[in-house]
C-alpha positions in Angstrom: 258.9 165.6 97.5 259.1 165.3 95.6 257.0 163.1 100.5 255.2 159.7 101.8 253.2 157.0 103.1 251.6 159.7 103.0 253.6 162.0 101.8 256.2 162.8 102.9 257.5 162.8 97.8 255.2 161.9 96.0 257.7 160.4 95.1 257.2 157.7 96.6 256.6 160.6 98.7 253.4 158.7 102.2 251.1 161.1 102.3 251.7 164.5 101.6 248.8 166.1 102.4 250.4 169.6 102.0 249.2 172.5 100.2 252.1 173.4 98.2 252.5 177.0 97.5 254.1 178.8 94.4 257.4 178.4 93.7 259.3 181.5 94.8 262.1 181.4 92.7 262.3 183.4 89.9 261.0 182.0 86.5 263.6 181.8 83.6 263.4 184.7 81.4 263.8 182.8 77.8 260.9 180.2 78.5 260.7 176.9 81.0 263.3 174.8 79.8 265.7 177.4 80.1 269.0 176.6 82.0 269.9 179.1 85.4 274.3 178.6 86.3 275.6 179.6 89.3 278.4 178.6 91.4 278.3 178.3 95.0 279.5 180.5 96.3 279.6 182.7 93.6 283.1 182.9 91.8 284.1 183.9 88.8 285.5 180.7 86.3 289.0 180.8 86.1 290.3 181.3 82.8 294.2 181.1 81.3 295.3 181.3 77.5 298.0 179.0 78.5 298.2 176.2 81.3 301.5 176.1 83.1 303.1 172.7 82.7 303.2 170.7 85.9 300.3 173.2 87.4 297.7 170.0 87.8 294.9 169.6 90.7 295.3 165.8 91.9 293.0 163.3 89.7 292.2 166.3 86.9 295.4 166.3 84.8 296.5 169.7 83.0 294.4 171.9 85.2 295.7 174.6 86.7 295.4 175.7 90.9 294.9 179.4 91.5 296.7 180.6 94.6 294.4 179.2 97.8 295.1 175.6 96.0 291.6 175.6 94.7 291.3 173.8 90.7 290.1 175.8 87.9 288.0 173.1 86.8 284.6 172.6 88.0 282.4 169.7 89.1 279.1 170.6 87.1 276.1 169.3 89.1 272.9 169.4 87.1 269.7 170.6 89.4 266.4 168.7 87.6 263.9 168.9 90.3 260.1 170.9 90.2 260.5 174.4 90.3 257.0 174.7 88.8 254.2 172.6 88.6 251.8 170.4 91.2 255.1 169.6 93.2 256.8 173.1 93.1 256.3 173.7 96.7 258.1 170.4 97.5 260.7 171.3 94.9 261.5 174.8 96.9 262.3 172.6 100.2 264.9 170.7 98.6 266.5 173.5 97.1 266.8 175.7 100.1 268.3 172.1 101.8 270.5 172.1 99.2 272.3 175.5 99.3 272.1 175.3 103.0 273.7 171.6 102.7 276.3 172.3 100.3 277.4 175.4 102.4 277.9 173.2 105.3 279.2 170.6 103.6 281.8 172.8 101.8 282.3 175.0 105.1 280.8 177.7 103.1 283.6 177.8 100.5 281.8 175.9 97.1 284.6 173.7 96.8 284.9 169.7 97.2 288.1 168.1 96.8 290.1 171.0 95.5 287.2 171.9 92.8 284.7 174.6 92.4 281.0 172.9 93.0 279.2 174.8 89.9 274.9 174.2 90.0 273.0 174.2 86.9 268.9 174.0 87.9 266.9 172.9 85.7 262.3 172.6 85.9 261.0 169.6 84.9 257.9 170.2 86.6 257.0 167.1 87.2 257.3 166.2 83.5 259.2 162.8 82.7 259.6 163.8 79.2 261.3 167.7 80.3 263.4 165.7 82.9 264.6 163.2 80.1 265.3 166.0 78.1 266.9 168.1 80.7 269.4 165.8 81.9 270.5 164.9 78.0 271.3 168.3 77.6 272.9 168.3 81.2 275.1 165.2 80.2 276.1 166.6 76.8 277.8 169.6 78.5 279.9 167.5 80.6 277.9 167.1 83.9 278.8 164.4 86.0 276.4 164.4 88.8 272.7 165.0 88.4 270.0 165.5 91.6 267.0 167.2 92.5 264.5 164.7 91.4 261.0 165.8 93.3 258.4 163.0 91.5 258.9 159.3 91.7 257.3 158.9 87.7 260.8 161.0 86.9 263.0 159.2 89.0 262.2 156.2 87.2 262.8 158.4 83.6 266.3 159.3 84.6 267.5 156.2 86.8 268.0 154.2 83.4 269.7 157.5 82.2 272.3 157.8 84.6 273.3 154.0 84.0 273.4 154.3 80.4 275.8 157.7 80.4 277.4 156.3 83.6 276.9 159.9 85.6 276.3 159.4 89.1 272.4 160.5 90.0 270.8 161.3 93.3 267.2 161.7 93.4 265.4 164.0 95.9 261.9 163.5 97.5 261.1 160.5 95.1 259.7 158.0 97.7 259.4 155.3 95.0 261.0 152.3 96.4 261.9 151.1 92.7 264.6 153.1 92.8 266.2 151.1 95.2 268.6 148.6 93.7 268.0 149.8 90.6 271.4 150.5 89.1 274.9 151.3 90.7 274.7 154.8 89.6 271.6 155.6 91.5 271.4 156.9 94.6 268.8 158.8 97.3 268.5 161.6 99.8 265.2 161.2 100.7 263.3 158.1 102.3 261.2 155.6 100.4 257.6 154.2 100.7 259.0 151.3 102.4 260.2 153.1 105.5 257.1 155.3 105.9 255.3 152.2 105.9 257.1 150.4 108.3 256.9 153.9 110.4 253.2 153.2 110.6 253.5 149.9 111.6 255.0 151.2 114.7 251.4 153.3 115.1 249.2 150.2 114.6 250.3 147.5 116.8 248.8 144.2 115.7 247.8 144.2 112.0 246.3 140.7 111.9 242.8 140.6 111.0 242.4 144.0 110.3 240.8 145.4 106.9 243.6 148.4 105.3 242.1 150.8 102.8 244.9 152.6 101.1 243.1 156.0 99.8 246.2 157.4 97.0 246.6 159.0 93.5 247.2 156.7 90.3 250.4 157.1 89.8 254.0 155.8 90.5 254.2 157.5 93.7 250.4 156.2 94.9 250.9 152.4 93.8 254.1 152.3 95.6 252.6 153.4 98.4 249.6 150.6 97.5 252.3 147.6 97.0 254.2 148.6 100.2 251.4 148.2 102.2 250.4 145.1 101.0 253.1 143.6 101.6 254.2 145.1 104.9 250.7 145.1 106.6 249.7 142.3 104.3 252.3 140.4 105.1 251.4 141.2 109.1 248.2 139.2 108.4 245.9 142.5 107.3 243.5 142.4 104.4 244.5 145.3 102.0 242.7 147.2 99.6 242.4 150.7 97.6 241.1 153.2 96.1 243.2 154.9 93.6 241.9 158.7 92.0 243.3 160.1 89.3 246.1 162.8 90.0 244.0 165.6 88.0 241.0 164.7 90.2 239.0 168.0 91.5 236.2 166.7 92.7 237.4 163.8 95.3 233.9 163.3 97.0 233.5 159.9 95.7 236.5 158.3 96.3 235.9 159.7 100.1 232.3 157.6 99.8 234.2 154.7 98.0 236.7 154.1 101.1 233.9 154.7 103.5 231.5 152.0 102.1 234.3 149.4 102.3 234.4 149.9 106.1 238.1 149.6 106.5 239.4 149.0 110.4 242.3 151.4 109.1 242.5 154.4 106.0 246.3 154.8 105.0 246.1 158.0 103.5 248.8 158.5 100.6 249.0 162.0 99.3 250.8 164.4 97.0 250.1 167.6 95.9 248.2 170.4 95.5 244.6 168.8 95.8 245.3 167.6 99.5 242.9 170.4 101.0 240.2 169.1 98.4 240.7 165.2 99.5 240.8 166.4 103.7 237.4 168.2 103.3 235.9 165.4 101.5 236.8 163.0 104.0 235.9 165.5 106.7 232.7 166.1 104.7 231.8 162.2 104.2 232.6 161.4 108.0 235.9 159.1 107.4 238.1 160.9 110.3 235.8 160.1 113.0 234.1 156.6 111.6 237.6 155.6 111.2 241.1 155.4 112.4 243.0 157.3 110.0 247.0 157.0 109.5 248.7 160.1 107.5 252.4 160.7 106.6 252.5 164.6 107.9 253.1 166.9 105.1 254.7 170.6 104.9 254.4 173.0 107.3 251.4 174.4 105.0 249.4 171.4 105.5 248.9 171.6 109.1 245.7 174.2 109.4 244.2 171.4 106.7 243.0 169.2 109.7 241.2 170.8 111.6 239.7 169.7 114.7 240.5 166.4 112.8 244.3 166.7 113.2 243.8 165.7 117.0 242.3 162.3 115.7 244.9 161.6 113.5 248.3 159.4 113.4 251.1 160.5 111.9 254.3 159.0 110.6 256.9 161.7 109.8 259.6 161.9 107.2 260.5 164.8 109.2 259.5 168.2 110.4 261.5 171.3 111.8 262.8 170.4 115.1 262.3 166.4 115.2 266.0 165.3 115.0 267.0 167.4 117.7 270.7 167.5 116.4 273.8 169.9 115.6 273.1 168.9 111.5 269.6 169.3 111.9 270.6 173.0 114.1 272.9 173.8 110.7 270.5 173.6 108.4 267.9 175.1 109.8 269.9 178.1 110.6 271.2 178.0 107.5 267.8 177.9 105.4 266.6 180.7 107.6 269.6 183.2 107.6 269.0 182.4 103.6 265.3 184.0 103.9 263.8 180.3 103.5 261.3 178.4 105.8 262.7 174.7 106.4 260.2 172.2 106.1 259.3 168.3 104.9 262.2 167.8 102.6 264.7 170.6 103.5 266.6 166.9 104.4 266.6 165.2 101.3 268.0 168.6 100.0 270.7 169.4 102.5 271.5 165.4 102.5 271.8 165.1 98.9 274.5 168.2 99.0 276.4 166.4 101.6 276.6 163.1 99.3 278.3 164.8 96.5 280.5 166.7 98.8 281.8 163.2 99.9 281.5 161.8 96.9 284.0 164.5 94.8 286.2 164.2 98.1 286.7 160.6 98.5 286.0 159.3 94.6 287.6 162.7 92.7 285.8 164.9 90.2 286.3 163.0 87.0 285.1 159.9 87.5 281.1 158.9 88.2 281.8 155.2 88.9 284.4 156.1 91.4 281.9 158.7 92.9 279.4 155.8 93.3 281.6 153.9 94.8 282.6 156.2 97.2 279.1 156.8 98.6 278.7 153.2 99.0 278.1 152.0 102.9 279.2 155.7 103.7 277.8 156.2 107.5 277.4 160.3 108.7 275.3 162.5 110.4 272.8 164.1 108.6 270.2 166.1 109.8 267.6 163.7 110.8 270.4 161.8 112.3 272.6 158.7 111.9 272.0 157.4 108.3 274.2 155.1 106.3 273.8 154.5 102.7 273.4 150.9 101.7 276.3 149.3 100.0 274.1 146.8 98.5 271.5 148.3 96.8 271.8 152.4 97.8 269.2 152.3 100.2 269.3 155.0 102.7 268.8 153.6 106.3 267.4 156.6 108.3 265.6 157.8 111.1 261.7 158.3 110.8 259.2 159.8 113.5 256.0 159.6 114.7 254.1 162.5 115.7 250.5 164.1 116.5 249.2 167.6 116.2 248.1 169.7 118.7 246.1 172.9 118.5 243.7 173.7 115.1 244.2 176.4 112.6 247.7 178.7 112.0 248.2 177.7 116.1 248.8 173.9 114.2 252.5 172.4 115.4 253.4 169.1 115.5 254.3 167.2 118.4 256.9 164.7 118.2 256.0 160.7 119.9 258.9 159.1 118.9 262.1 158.5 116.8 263.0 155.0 115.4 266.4 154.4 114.4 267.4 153.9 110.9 267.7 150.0 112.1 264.2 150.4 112.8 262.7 151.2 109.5 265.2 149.7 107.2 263.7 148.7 103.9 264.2 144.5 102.8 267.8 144.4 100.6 267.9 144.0 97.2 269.8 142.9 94.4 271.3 145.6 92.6 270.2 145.3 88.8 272.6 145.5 86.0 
């Protein structure tokens, strides 16, 4: 995210029928593929002509422990996520997570397990090819742990990476539920297709019978969302179909009249992206909303004036949205977002969650060793902020909370109203076999 059966990542993000906004963090100065280093928070590297024999931080031999028992070494965690691009908006969310996850996490000291947490972000913007590249470069200097990953077509780039270099890797919004099960080195902090559809399940009551037109973008993120339906409502006894357009699409008119001449008994909207106000007025426009029952994941905060008098009519599953958790995590990380001069929205989550999986994973499996990092994270139970969530020994699923939700009101006055929340035990995704 990136969101969502409708998004909530295009990643698999369900819908996200958001209209991401400009990233606000400031472009590199030596072109897009440049690399931004910071430490969290902000200390200066330790350096020493000569190490002290004997002077050695537990699991890193030979380095040496400043004062306050703190290592001189760092745990380099490489940043690939959208900072530009269709998805930038989604990438901003996860990064303000992030810093406001790893503060709490670290209990606003940057350290995990006696060593400095050093970030180095790098834009892929949405580009499978700059992510690729990115993350070589990232490996070649020595980084262990790699995250950020906002597009489901990247997530399935790096996934193979982070197997074949054994670093441990943690995508973001990707929804895609390949990713799942895919290697032992792979992880999430996000949902996947699989949960948002199940979450709509819960909105539809009996599926049998019914005609399901999934309305998505050609891409990994909108046939995961197409093969998750089919077989969760398919295998509910509904007759599923779609309409795929192309994610450069402008003009979205006709594939508004194709889903409307198939007279579907349900649309299952899958969106990402910046086109979402183009595809809402065209199904607006062509009479969809109100022929129909519609079912939409609900996007960013941005998305919500989108609607209309149509948002009313609407059912939503929700990844999440500020305030649905209702818990002391959720309370941390929203203060800490907006003390930090950010607005937490759809996948401030997956950003704040990902920061407390490497926390625990430098903590409990030590800073030198990926495999003993994935292990470590494997069937971990915590509170995160959408709630109790558990990461699946088996394949790395994260079991998770999900909500329902309408909208009330039309315009900027546009807030979300929460129905209900499903446990993680609710919406867990089928267990696989882990590859490799």
């Amino acid at each position: 995210m990136r969101r969502s059966t409708s998004s909530t990542n295009r990643s698999s993000r369900a819908s996200r029928s958001s209209d991401p906004a400009a990233s606000r963090r400031p472009r590199p100065t030596n072109g897009p593929g440049a690399f931004r280093t910071r430490t969290v928070p902000a200390l200066a590297v330790l350096t020493a002509g000569v190490l002290l024999a004997g002077c050695s931080a537990a699991g890193t031999a030979g380095s040496a422990k400043s004062s306050d028992g703190t290592s001189d070494s760092a745990v380099k965690v490489g940043l690939v996520y959208s900072r530009s691009g269709p998805l930038a908006a989604y990438g901003k969310q996860y990064l303000d997570g992030f810093n406001a996850g790893l503060a709490y996490a670290t209990h606003g000291k940057g350290t995990a397990g006696g060593h400095r947490i050093e970030v180095v972000e790098q834009d892929d913007a949405g580009d499978p090819a700059k992510a690729v590249a990115a993350a070589k470069t990232l490996i070649g200097k020595g980084t262990h742990i790699i995250a950020g990953t906002t597009d489901s077509g990247v997530a399935l780039q790096l996934a193979p990476l982070a197997a074949q270099n054994k670093v441990l890797y943690i995508a973001g919004p990707a929804a895609t539920d390949a990713l799942t099960g895919v290697n032992a080195y792979t992880f999430r902090s996000g949902r996947q297709s699989y949960q948002d559809i199940l979450t709509a399940g819960s909105l539809l009551g009996d599926s049998k019978g019914k005609r399901v037109t999934v309305l998505t973008q050609n891409s990994a993120f909108g046939q995961a969302n197409v093969t998750a339906v089919k077989e969760v409502l398919g295998g509910q006894g509904a007759t599923v179909d779609s309409v795929l357009a192309p994610p450069s699409a402008g003009d979205l008119t006709p594939f508004a009249q194709q889903v409307k001449s198939k007279k579907p008994d349900l649309v299952f909207v899958a969106w990402a992206g910046a086109s979402a106000p183009a595809l809402w007025t065209a199904l607006d426009q062509q009479g969809v909303v109100t022929s129909t029952k519609v079912v939409t994941g609900l996007a960013g905060t941005a998305s919500y004036p989108l609607f209309g008098a149509a948002g009313s009519k609407i059912s939503f599953l929700a990844h999440y949205f500020p305030g649905a958790a209702h818990n002391a995590v959720e309370t941390a990380m929203l203060d800490g977002i907006t003390k930090a001069g950010g607005t937490p929205d759809l996948f401030s989550p997956d950003g704040f969650t990902a920061a407390q999986m490497i926390v625990h994973a430098v903590e409990a499996g030590g800073a030198d060793s990926p495999t003993a990092m994935a292990k470590a994270l494997e069937g971990w139970s915590f509170e995160g902020p959408k709630g109790d969530e558990q990461i699946r020994a088996v394949d790395h699923a994260l079991l998770q909370p999900m909500f329902t939700a309408k909208l009330n009101g039309t315009g900027a006055a546009a807030k979300p109203e929460l129905i209900s929340r499903l446990p993680k035990d609710a919406v867990n995704p089928p267990s696989k076999q882990m590859a490799g």
